[in-house]
Z-matrix of the N, CA and C atoms (Angstrom, degrees):
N
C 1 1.427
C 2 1.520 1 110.97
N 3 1.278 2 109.96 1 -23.38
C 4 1.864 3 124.05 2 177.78
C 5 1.520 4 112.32 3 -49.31
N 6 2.118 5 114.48 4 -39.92
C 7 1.091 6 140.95 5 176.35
C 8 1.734 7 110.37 6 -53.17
N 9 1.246 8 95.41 7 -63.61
C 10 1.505 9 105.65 8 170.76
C 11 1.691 10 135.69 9 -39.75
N 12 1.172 11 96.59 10 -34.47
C 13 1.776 12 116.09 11 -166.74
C 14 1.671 13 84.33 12 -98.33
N 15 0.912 14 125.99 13 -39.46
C 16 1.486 15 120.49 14 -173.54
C 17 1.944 16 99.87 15 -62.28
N 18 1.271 17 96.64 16 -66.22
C 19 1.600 18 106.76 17 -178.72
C 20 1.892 19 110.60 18 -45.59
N 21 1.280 20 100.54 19 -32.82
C 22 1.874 21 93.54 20 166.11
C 23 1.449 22 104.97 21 -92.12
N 24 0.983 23 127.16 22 2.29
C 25 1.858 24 102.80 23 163.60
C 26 1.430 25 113.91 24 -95.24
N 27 1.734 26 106.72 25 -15.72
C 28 1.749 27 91.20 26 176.22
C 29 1.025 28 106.69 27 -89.18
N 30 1.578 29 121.22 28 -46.81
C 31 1.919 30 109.81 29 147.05
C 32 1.294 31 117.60 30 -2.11
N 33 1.439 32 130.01 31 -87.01
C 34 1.140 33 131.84 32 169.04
C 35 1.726 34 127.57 33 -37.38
N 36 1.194 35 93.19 34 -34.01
C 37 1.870 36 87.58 35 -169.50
C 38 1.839 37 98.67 36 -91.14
N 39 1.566 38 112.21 37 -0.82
C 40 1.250 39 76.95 38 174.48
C 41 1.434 40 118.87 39 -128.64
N 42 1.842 41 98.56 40 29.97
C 43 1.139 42 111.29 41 169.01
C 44 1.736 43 113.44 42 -97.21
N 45 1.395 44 101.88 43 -11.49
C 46 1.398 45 101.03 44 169.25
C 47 1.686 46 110.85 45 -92.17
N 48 1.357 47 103.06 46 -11.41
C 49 1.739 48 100.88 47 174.33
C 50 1.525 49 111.84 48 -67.00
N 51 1.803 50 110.20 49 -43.26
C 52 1.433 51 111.45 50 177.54
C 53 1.702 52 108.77 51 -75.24
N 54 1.195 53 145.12 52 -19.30
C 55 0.732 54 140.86 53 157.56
C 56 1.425 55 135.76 54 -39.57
N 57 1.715 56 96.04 55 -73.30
C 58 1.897 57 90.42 56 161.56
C 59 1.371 58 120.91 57 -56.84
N 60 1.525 59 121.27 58 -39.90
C 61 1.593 60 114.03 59 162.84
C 62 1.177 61 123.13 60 -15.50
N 63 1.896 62 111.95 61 -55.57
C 64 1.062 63 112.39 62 -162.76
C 65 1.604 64 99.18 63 -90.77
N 66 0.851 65 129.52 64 -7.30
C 67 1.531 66 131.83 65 171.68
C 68 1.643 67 115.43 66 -65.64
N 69 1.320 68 87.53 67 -40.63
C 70 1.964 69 105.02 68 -175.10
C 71 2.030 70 93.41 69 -54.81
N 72 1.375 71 107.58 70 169.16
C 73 1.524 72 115.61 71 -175.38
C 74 1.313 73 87.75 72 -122.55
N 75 1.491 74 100.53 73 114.43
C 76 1.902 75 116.30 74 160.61
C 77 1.678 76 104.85 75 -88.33
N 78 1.313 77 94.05 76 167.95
C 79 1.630 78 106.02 77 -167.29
C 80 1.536 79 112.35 78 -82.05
N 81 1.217 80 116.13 79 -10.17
C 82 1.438 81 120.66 80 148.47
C 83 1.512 82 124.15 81 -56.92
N 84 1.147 83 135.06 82 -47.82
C 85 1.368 84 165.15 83 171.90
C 86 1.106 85 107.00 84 -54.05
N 87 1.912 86 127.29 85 -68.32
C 88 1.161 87 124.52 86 156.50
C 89 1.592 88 129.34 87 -39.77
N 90 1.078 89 103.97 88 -40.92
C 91 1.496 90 126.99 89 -166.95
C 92 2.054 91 93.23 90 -56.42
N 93 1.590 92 96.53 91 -55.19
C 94 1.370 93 107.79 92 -157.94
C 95 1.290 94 90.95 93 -92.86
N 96 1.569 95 150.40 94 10.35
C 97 1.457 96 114.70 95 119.13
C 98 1.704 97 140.83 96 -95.27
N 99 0.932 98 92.13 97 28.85
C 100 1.342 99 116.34 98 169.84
C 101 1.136 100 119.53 99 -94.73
N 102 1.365 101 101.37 100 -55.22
C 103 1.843 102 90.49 101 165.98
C 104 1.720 103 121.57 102 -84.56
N 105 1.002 104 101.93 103 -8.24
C 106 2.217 105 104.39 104 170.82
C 107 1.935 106 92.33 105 -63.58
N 108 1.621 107 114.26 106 -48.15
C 109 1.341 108 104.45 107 -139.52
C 110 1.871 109 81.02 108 -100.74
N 111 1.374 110 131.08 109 17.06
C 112 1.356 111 109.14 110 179.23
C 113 1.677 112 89.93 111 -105.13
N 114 1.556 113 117.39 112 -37.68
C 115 0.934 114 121.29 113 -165.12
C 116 2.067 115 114.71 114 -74.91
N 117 1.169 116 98.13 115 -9.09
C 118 2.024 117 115.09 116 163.53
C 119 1.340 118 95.65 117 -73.31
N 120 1.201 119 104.72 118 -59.49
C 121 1.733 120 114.80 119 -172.09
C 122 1.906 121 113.57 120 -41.08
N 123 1.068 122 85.59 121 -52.12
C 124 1.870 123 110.24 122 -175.11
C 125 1.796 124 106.21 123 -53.07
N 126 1.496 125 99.09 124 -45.05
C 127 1.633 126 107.50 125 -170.97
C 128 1.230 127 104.97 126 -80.27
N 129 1.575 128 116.66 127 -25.19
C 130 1.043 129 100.48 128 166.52
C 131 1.902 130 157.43 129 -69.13
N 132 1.853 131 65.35 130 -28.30
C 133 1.943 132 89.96 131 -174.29
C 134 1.597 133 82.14 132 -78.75
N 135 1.326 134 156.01 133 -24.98
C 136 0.927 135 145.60 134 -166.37
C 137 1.684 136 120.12 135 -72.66
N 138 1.307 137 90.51 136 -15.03
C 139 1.543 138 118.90 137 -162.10
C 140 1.910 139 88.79 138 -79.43
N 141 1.449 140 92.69 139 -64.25
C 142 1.228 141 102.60 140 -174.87
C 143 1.359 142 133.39 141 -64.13
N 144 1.683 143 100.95 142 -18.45
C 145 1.589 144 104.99 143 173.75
C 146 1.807 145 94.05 144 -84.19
N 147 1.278 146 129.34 145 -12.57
C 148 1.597 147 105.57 146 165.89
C 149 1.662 148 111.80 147 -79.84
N 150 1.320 149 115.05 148 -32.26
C 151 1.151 150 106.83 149 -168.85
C 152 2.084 151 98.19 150 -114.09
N 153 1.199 152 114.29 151 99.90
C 154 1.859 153 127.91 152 -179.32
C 155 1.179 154 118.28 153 -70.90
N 156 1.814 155 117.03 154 -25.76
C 157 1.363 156 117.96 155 163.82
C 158 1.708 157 121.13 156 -55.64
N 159 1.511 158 100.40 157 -14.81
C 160 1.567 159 89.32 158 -177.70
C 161 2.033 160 125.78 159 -120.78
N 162 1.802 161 79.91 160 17.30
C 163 1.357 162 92.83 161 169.13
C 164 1.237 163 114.69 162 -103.04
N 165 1.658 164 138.56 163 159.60
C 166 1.224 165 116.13 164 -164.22
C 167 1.573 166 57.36 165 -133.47
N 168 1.768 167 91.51 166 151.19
C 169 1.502 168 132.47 167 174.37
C 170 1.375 169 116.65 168 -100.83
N 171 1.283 170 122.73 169 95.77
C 172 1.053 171 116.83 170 -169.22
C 173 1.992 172 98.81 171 -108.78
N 174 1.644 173 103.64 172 126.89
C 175 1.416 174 99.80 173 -177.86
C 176 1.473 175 120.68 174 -81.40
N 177 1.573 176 110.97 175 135.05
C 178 1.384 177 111.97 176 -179.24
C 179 1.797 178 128.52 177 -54.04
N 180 1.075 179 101.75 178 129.20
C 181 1.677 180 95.54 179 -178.58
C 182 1.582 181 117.66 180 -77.79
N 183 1.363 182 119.29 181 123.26
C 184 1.452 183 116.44 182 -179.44
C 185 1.102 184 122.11 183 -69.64
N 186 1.394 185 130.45 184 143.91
C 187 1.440 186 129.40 185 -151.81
C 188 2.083 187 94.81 186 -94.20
N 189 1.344 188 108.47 187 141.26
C 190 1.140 189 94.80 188 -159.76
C 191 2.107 190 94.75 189 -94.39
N 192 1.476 191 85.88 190 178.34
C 193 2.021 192 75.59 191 -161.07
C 194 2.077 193 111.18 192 -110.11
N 195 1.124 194 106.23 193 161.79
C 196 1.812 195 94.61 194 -163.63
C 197 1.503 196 77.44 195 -108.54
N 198 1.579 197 106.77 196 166.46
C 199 1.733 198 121.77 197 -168.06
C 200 1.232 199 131.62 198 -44.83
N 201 1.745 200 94.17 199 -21.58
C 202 1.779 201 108.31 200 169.68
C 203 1.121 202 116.72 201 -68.43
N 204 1.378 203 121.12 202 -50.63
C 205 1.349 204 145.84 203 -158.31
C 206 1.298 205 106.42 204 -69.05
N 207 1.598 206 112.01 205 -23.53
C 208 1.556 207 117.08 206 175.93
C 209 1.180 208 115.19 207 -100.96
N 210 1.335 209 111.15 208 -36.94
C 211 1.898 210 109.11 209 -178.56
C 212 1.357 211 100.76 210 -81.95
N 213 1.244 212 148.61 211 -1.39
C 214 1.270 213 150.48 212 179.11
C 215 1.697 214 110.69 213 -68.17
N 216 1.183 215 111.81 214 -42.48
C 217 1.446 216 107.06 215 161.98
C 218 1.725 217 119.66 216 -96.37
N 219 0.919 218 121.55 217 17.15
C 220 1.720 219 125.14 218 163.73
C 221 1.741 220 106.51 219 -82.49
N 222 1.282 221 109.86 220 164.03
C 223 1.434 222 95.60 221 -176.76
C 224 1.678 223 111.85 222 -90.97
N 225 1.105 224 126.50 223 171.98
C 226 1.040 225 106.07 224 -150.69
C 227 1.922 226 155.23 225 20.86
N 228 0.989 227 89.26 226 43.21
C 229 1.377 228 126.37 227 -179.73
C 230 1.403 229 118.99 228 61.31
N 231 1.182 230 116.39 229 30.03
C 232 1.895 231 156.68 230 -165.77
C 233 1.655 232 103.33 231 60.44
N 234 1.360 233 118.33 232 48.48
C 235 1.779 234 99.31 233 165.27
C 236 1.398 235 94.68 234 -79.81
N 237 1.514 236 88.39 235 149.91
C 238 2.127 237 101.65 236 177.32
C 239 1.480 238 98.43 237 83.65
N 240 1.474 239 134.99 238 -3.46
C 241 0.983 240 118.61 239 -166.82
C 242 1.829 241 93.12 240 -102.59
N 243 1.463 242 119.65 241 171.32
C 244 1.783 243 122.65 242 155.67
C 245 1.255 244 102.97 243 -92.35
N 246 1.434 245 112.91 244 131.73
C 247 1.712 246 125.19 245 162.22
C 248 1.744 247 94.04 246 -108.70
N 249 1.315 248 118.43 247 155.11
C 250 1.658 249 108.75 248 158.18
C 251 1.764 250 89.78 249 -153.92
N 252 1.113 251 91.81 250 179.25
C 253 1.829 252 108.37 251 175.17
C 254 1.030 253 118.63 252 -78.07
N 255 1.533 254 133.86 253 154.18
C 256 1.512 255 113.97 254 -176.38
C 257 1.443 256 123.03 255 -85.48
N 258 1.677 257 106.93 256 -1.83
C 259 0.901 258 99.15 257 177.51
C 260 1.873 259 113.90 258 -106.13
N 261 0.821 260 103.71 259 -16.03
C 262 1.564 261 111.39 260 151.62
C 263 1.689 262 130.16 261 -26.95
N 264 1.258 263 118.37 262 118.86
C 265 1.153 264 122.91 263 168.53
C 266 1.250 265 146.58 264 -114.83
N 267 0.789 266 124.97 265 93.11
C 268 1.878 267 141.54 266 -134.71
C 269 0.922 268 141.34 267 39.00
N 270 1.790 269 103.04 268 51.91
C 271 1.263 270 107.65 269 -161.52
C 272 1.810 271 83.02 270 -139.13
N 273 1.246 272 112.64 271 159.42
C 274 1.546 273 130.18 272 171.51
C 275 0.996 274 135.46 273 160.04
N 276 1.897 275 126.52 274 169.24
C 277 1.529 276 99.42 275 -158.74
C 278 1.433 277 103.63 276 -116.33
N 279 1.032 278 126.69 277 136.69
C 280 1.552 279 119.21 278 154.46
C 281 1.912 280 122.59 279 -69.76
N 282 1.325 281 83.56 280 95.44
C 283 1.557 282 89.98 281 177.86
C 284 1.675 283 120.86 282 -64.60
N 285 1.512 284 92.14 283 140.76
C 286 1.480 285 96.25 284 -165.60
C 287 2.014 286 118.43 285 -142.53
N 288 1.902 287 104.56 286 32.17
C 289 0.717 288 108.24 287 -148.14
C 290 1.780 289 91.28 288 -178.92
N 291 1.109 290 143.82 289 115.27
C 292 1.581 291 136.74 290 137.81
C 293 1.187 292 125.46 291 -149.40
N 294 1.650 293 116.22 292 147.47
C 295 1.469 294 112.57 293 -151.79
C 296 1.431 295 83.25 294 -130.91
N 297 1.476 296 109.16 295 113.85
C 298 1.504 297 109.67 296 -177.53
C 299 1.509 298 98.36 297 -80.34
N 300 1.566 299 98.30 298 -175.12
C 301 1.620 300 107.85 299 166.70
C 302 1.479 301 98.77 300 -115.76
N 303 1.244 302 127.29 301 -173.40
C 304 1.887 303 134.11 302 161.88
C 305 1.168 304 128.20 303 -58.06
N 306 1.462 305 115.64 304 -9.34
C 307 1.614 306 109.43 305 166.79
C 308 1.214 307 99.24 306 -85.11
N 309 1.531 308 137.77 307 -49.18
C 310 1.124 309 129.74 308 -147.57
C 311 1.572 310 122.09 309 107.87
N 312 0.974 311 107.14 310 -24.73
C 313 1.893 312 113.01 311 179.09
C 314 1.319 313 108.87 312 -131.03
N 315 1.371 314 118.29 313 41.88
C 316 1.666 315 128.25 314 144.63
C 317 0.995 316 115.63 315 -151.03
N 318 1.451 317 129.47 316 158.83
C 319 1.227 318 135.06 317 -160.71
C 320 1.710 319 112.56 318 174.57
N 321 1.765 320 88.38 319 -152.76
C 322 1.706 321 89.11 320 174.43
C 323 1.474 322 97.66 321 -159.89
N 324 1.361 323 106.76 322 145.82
C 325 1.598 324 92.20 323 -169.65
C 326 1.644 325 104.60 324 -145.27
N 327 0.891 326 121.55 325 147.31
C 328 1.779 327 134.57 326 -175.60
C 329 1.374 328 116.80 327 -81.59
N 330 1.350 329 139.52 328 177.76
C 331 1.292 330 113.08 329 147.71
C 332 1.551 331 89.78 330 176.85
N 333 1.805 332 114.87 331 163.52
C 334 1.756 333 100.32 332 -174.49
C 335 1.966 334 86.81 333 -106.79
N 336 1.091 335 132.03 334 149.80
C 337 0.893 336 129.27 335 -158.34
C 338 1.741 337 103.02 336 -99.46
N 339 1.047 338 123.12 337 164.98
C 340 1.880 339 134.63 338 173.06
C 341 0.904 340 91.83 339 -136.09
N 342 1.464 341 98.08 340 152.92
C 343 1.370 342 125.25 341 141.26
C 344 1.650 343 121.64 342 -147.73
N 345 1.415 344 114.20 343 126.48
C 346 1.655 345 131.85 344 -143.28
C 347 0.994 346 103.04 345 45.55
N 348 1.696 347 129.66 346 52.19
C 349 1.302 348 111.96 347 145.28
C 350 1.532 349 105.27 348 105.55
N 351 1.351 350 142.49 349 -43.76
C 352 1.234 351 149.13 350 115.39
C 353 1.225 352 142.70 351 -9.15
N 354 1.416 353 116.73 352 94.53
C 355 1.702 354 106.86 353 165.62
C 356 1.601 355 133.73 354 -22.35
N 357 1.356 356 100.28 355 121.11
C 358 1.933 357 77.10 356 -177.21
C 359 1.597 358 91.24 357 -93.59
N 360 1.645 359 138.09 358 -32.45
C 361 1.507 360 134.29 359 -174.49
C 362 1.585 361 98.14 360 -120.13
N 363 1.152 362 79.80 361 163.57
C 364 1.809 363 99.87 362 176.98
C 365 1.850 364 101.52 363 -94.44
N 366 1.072 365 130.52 364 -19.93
C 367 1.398 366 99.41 365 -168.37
C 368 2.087 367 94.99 366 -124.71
N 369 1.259 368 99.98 367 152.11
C 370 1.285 369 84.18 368 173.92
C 371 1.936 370 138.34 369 -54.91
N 372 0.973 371 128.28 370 163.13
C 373 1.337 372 110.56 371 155.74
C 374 1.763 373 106.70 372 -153.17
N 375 1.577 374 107.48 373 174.95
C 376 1.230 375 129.41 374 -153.75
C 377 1.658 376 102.50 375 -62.54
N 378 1.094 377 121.42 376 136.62
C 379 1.991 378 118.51 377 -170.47
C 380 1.753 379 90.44 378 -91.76
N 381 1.191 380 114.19 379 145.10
C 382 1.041 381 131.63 380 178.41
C 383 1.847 382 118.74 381 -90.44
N 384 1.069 383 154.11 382 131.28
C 385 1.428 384 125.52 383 170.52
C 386 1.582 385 114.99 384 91.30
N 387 1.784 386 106.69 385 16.86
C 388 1.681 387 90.16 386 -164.44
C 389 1.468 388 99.10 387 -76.29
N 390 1.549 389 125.90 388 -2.97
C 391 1.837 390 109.09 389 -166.08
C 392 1.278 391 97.01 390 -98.02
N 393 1.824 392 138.53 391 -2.27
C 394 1.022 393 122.91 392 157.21
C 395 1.779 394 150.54 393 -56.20
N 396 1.345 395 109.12 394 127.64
C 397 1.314 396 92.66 395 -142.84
C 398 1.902 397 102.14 396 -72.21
N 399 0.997 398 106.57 397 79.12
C 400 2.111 399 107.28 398 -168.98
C 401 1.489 400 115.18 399 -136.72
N 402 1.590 401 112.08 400 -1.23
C 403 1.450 402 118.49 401 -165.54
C 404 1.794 403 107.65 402 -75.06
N 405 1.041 404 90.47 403 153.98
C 406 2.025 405 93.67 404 -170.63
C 407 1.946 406 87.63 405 -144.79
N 408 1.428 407 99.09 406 136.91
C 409 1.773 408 90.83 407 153.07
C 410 1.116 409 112.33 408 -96.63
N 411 1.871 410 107.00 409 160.85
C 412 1.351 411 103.39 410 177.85
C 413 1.254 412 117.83 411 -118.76
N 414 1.360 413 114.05 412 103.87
C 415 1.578 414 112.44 413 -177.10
C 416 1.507 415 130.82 414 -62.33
N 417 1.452 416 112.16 415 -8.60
C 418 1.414 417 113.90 416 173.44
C 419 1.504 418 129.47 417 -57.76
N 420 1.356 419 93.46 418 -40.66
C 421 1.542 420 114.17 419 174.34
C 422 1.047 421 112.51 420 -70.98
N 423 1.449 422 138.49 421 103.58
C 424 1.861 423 120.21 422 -169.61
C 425 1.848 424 95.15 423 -80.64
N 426 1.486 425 94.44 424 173.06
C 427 0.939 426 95.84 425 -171.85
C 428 1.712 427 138.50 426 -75.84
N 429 1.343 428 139.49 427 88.93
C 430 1.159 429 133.60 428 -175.50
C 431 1.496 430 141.69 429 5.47
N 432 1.463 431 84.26 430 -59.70
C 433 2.019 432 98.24 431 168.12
C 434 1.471 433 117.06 432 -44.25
N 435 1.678 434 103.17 433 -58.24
C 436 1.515 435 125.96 434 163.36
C 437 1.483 436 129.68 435 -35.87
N 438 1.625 437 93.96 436 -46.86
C 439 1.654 438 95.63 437 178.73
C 440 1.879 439 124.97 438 -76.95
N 441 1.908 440 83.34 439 -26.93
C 442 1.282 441 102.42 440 -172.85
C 443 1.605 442 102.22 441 -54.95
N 444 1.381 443 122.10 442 -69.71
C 445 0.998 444 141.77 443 -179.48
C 446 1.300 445 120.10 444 -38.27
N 447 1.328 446 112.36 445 -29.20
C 448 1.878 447 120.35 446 -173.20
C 449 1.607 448 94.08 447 -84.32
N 450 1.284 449 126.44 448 -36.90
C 451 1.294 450 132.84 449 -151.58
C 452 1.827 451 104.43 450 -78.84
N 453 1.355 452 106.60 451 -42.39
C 454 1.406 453 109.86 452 172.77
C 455 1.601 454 103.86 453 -62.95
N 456 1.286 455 116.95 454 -47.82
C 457 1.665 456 107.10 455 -170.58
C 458 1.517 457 106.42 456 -76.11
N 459 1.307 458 129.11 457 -15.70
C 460 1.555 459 116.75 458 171.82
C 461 1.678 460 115.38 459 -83.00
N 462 1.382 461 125.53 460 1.90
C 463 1.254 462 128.00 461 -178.90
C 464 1.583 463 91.16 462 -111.53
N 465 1.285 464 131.68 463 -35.46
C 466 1.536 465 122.78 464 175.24
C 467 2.073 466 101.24 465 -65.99
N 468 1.200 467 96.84 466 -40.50
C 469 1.928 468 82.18 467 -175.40
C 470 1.171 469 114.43 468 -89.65
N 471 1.804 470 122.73 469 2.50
C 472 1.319 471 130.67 470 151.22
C 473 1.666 472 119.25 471 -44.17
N 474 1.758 473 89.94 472 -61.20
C 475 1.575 474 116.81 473 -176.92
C 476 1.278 475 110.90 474 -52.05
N 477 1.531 476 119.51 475 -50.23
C 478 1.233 477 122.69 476 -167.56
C 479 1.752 478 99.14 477 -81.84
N 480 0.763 479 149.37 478 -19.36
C 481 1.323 480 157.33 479 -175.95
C 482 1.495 481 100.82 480 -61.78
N 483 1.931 482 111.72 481 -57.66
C 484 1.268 483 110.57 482 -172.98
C 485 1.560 484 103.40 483 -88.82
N 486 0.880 485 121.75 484 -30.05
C 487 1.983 486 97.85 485 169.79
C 488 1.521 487 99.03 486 -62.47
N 489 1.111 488 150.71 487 -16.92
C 490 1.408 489 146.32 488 -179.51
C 491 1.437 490 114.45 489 -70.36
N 492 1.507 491 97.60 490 -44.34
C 493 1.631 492 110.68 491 -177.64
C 494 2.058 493 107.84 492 -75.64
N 495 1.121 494 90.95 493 -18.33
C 496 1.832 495 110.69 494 -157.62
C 497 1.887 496 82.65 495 -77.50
């Protein structure tokens, strides 16, 4: 009879084994509250796209852009152009020099630096901070290359002006 009482306790132990089994959460189970509580969710925002007084609009923040991301639409990938930081105040560099990598929005870039508009060095050097996302161009400053170039041809039609007059 010792046999017997033994045979109802494993009986027993392995009806409580299937038990917690079924207690445990299979990925079916998960699955199917996920979709009960996405699909409340769904009726709801639906609710709210009929009624707009009770959605609040919150406006997206624009992601701000690192030196690539800005000279990438200048022409030639802004050399001759001023980039500066946004938080910078009259200070910036005219880049004159960038060595992308294969994505396109990292690199390394040179530049002779200003400030009000003024060279502060004569030779370029290495920009510090270009993967930070803070870069702004600055259109006030036209572009250098541009000016350079106008400046030689207004002293040549100076010249030629006075052998004309001569």
């Amino acid at each position: 009879m010792g046999g017997g009482s033994l045979l109802t306790k494993r009986a027993a132990a392995a009806t409580n084994q299937t038990l917690s089994l079924f207690k445990r959460l299979s990925p079916f189970t998960i699955l199917l509250k996920t979709l009960t509580t996405s699909s409340s969710s769904s009726s709801s925002s639906a609710a709210s796209a009929q009624n707009p007084k009770h959605e609040t609009s919150i406006p997206k923040r624009r992601k701000k852009k690192n030196l690539f991301e800005v000279a990438q639409f200048l022409p030639h990938w802004g050399i001759g152009y001023h980039l500066a930081k946004s938080h910078w105040a009259n200070v910036s560099y005219e880049i004159t020099k960038i060595n992308l990598y294969k994505d396109g929005r990292h690199g390394k870039a040179w530049g002779i630096a200003h400030k009000d508009g003024l060279p502060i060095a004569d030779a370029p050097k290495k920009i510090s901070g270009v993967h930070k996302r803070c870069w702004k161009y600055i259109p006030s400053l036209a572009k250098s290359i541009e000016s350079k170039k106008s400046s030689p041809k207004s002293t040549e039609t100076a010249a030629k002006s006075e052998v004309q007059a001569a």
